[in-house]
N, C-alpha and C positions, 0 to 999 in steps of 0.2 A: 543860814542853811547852806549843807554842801550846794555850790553848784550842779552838780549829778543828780540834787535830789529834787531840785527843783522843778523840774518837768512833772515830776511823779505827786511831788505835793500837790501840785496846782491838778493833776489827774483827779488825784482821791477829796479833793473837795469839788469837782464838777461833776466828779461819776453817781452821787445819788440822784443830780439835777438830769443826767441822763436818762434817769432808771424812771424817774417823775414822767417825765415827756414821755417816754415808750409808752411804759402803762397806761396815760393819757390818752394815748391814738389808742390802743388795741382796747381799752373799754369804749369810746367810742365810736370802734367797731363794732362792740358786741352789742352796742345801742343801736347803731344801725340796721344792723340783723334783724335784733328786733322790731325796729320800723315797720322796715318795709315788709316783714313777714304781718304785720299786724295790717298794714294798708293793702295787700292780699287776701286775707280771711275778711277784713272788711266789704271790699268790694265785692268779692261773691255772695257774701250776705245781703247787702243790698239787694244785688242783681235778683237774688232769689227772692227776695220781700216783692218788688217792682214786679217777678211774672206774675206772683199770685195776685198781687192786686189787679194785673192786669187781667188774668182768665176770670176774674170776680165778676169783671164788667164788659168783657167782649161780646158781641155776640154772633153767631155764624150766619159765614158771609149767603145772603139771597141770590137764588138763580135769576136767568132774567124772568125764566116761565114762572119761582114762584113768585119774585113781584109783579105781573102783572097780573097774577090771579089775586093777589093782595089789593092791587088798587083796585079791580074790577068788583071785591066782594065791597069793600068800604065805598064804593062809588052807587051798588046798589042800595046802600044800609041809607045812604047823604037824602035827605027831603031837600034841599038845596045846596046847589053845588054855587060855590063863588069860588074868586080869586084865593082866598087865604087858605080854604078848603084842598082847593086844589095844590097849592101850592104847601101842604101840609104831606100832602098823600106822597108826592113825587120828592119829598125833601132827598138832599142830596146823598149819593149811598157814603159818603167816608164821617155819615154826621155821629158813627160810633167810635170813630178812630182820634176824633179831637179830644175827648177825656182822653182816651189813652197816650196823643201825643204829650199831653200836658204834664202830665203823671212822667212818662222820661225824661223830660224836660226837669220834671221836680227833682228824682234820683238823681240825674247826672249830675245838679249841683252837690248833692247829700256825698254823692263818690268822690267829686273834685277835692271837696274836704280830708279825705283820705290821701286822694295824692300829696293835696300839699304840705299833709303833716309829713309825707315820709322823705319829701324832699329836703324838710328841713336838716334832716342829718345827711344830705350826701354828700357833703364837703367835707364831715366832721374826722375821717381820716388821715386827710392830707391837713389837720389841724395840729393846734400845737398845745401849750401848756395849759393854756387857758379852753380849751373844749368843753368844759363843765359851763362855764357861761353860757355857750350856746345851746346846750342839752337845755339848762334851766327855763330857758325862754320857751321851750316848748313844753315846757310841765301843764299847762293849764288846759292846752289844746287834749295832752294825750288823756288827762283824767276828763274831760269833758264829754271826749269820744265814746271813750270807755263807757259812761256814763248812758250814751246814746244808743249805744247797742244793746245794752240791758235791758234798755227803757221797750227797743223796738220785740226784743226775744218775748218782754212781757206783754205787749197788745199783739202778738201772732198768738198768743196762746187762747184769748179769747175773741180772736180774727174768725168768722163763720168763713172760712177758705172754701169757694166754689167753682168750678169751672164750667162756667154759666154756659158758654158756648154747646159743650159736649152734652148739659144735662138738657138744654132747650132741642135738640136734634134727637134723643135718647124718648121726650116727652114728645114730640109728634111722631116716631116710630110706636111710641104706646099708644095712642091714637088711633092710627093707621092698623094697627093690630086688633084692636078690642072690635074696629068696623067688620071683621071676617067674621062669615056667617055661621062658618063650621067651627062646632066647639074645641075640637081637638088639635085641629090648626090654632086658633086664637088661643089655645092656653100653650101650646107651644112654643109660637112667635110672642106669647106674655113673656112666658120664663126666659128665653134669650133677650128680652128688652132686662127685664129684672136681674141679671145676672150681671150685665153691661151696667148698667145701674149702681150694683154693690161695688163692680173694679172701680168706676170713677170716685165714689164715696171713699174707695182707701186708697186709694191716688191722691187724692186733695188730701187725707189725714197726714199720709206719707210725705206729701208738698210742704205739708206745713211744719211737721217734725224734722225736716231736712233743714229749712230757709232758718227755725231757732235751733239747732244745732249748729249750722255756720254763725248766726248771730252768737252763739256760747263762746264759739271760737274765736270771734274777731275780740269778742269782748276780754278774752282770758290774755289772748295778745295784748293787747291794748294794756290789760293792768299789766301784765309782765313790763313793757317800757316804762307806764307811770311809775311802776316797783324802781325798774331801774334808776330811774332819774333822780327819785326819791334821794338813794340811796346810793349815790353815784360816789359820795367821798367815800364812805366805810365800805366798799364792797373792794374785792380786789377782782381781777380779768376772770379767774379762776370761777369764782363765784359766780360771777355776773355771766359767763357762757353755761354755767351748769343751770341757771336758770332759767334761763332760753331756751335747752335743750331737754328740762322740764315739761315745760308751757310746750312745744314741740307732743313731748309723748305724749302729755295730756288730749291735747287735741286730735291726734290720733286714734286715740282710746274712743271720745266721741263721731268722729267719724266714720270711725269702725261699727257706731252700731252698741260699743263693751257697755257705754252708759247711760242709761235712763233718761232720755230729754226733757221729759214734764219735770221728774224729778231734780235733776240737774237746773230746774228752772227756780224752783221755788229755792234751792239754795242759793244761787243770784240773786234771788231777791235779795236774801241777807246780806249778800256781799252790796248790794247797793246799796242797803242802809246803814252800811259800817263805813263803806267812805263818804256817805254824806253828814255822818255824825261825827268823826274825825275829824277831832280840831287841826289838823296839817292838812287836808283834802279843803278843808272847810275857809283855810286860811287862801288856802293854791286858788279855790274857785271865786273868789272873791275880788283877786288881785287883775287889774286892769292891765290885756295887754298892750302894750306900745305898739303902733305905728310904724 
């Protein structure tokens, strides 16, 4: 070969090996993207699943004046009063706050799980030819998430979502109401207790149609990466950002309100039972990860 040409030979059999590696980084950028965009929509799902659980069981907080007319009324009901009696009456006021701290305590590991899948791709940039190896090693994680936000969108839906605090202060105002002598006052002070009544009833509905709407969304995330990862050799960059910026509008659309929640639920379902009967989901959830 001319000497002259030799530079350029050796060029044009290195430059597809160049073309490989680019593409390599910039799709496992577009994997990235999608990570971390799915460990986002996750975590607000959570957080929103955790309040409602938590308003289910809070309850509002006692003045001093009304607990001491609470121990004084239980103190006259007592034919005898002993040690455990007592020491029932006065139990400590945060003894509502321990379920609840336990319950954050539960979530923040459920969240931690999200961080640390989106971690796994934050090197995957500054990678090189082989960056599909490392994407693969997270396949199990991202279809298993996936899987878990489905699972949570479907028990919010038959979740009885209450916020026990508001309805318990709303029931001693009806109370307090129904003891007025005059009838035109007491149907009065009825109807603004019953009115306060029906906002908190589509509050909690609203609570709950919000918390599986973010859960639709983590979850739609979530497959967009398992999609990608899937499909990581036959997709080219092109593809793989158009379908991120898919999964993007989609989620929008629900946020906005455009799409039917219940609805949009029962067709997750389907989509749950399509990757758990999919012999490739079926094969990915099975496979033991390494240490």
């Amino acid at each position: 070969m001319d000497k002259k040409l030799k530079p350029l030979g050796w060029l044009i059999m290195i430059f597809p090996l160049f073309l490989t590696v680019s593409c390599t980084k910039e799709k496992a950028e577009a994997i990235k993207i999608g990570a971390e965009n799915f460990r986002m929509e996750a975590v607000e799902a959570v957080k929103k699943i955790n309040f409602l659980l938590i308003q289910s069981i809070s309850m509002p907080a006692e003045s001093a004046d009304a607990e001491i007319q609470r121990v004084a009324a239980e103190l006259e009901k007592e034919e005898a009063v002993n040690a455990s009696r007592i020491g029932f009456l006065i139990r400590d006021k945060d003894i509502g706050q321990r379920p609840a701290d336990r319950m954050n305590q539960e979530f923040e590991k459920i969240e931690k799980g999200y961080y640390q899948f989106a971690a796994m791709f934050r090197s995957l940039p500054q990678g090189s030819y082989f960056a599909r190896d490392a994407v693969k090693r997270a396949e199990k994680s991202a279809i298993q998430l996936t899987l878990q936000l489905m699972n949570f969108a479907g028990a919010l839906k038959d979740y009885p979502v209450q916020f026990t605090a508001r309805r318990v202060l709303l029931q001693e105002r009806a109370k307090e109401a129904k003891q007025i002598k005059d009838s035109d006052s007491r149907r009065r002070f009825l109807t603004i207790v019953a009115g306060d009544l029906l906002r908190v009833r589509d509050e909690e509905e609203g609570a709950k149609k919000e918390a599986i709407a973010h859960c639709l969304n983590a979850a739609e995330s979530g497959r967009l990466v398992a999609d990608l990862i899937r499909n990581y050799d036959a997709m080219n960059v092109e593809d793989m950002l158009a379908s991120v910026g898919n999964t993007l509008g989609f989620i929008s659309e629900i946020s906005g309100g455009q799409r039917d929640v219940i609805s949009l639920l029962e067709t997750y379902k389907t989509v749950e039972a399509q990757i758990r009967e999919d012999p490739y989901w079926k094969e990915v959830l099975s496979l033991k990860i390494p240490e």
